[in-house]
C-alpha angles and dihedrals in degrees: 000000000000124000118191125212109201114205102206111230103144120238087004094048114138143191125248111206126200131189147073126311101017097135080053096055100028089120084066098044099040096041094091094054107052129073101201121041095245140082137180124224134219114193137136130255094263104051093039091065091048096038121011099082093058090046090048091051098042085054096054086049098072081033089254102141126210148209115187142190124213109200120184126296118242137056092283094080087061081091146108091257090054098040098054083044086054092042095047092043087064102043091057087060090049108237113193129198090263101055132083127248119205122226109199119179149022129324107291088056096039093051087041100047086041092054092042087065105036075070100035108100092337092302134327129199123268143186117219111217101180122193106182123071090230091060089036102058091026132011097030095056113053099039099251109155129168154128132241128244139202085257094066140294118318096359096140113054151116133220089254109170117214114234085217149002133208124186115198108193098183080068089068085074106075093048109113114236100259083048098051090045099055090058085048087066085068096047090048090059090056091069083037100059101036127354114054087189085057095058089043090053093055093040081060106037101017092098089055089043087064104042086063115269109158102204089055085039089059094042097053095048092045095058105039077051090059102038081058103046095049091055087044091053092046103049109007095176099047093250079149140301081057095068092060082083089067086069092144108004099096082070094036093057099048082050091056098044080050095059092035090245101291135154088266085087121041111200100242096038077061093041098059088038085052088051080052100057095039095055084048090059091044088056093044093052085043099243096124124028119258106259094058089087091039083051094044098040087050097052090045087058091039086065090043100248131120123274104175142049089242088066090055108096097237149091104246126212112236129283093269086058092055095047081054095060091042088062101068087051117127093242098065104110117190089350096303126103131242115206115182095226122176133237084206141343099302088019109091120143136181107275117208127185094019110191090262086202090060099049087050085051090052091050098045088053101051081042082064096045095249101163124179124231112300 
């Protein structure tokens, strides 16, 4: 069975398709879209090797024929040298507006290959196929693409909507665990920031979810997918209600740049420390009461992630360092940063004007390993 998820943009609006067996049968799904019987595919080296062969031969099935391009795999290829490299590979095989590009992969290559053709030629169409929980439930849907730059993470982008997505969720399977949970930190925001059941539901079946149970695989996915793609419908550009899906990633940001994005810090493990953090400065403002972090902290080591800075291999800079980092993130806005905080679990908001010397409080407290009760 496949379920579809459509995000309403008007004349771009796409449909999001969920279910088992999708790289295996792209050529069917992708056949309507494309005027000429051939595409082009950017991955990466790792997921070509997993994935590659089944697309390829789903393709020939329906007689669409295919090049493709593996670029590294990590967070360093989300950069200015990969991305020329992307752009010029594809220009080579002469993709024209009317064509499809193919984003195979995780994050780093989906938000890479998005961006490549949001600039190539002014913009060409392109299909997201992500393999990773984290790009299924968050960066394939909503068209953000970008790069990083040395001044911090997805500085460089553009708003780039996807013709088409397909989420394969056998390809879940061949994730290694630290890699499937960090994609379960994504998941895990969704029921934060605005479904209180959602969250429930996890605490209760999340365990199962991970050890590999399909049904509760497929749910999960299903709803973080249509959380997204209302809010998306409803504010594309992030002109507000949109923002409220950056609940922790001010802090997680500022933890990656810390790291220099390396593989010490997975996104979604900071994500879900950066959920963390911000539900302890909810409870410290006295927005939220005081056993939602405890709740949420509790769940986070239930599932076996992190769920605090301490747990990061790394000696952090101070606090001040931190707030440093924070401040090149996309949501300052006139100098002053805008955290999305929660008055509860579901019941996150758009924060401005955020007391700068209590968040530094609150980092200086989890630097030192300060915990509240779990």
């Amino acid at each position: 069975m496949i379920d579809t998820v459509r995000v309403e943009l008007g004349s771009r609006a796409y449909d999001v398709r969920i279910g088992k067996d999708l790289i295996r049968h792209a050529g069917r799904e992708l056949a309507p879209l494309l005027r000429r019987p051939r595409v082009t595919v950017l991955t990466d080296e790792t997921v070509a090797a997993l994935h590659f062969g089944a697309l390829k031969d789903g393709l020939a099935a329906e007689g669409i024929s295919v090049s493709h391009l593996a670029l590294p795999a990590g967070e360093a290829t989300k950069s200015w040298r990969w991305l020329a490299h992307a752009v010029d590979w594809l220009l080579e095989h002469r993709v024209e507006r009317g064509d499809a590009v193919i984003v195979l992969g995780g994050g780093v290559v989906g938000d890479l290959g998005g961006f490549a053709t949001a600039i190539l030629r002014r913009g060409v169409r392109y299909v997201q196929i992500p393999t990773t929980l984290l790009a299924q439930v968050d960066s394939s849907v909503g068209g953000k693409t970008g790069i990083n730059s040395s001044h911090g993470k997805n500085l460089v982008g553009a708003f780039h909507q996807p013709s088409l997505v397909l989420a394969d969720i056998g390809a879940l399977d061949t994730l290694p665990e630290r890699e499937f949970l960090s994609g379960y930190g994504e998941v895990v925001k969704y029921g934060l920031l605005g479904d209180s059941g959602f969250f429930s539901w996890l605490e209760a079946n999340g365990r199962a979810l991970i050890d590999g149970d399909v049904g509760l695989r497929v749910q999960a996915v299903l709803r973080s997918i249509c959380m997204k793609a209302e809010i998306v419908g409803r504010d594309e550009t992030e002109r507000g209600e949109r923002a409220l899906l950056n609940l922790g990633h001010t802090f997680c940001h500022a933890l990656e740049a810390a790291v220099g994005y390396s593989d010490r810090l997975r996104h979604g493990e900071g994500v879900a420390i950066g959920c963390m953090l911000a539900f302890e400065t909810s409870a410290r403002m006295g927005l939220c009461a005081p056993e939602d972090p405890v709740r949420l902290r509790r769940h986070l080591r239930a599932a076996g992630m992190k769920a605090d800075i301490m747990d990061i291999p790394c000696q952090f800079p101070d606090a001040d360092a931190l707030m440093a980092l924070m401040a090149q993130d996309k949501k300052v806005v006139g100098d002053r940063l805008r955290f999305i905080l929660a008055r509860g679990i579901g019941k996150a908001f758009i924060a401005e004007n955020v007391d700068a010397a209590l968040v530094r409080s609150v980092l200086a407290d989890a630097l030192q390993g300060e915990r509240r009760e779990s």
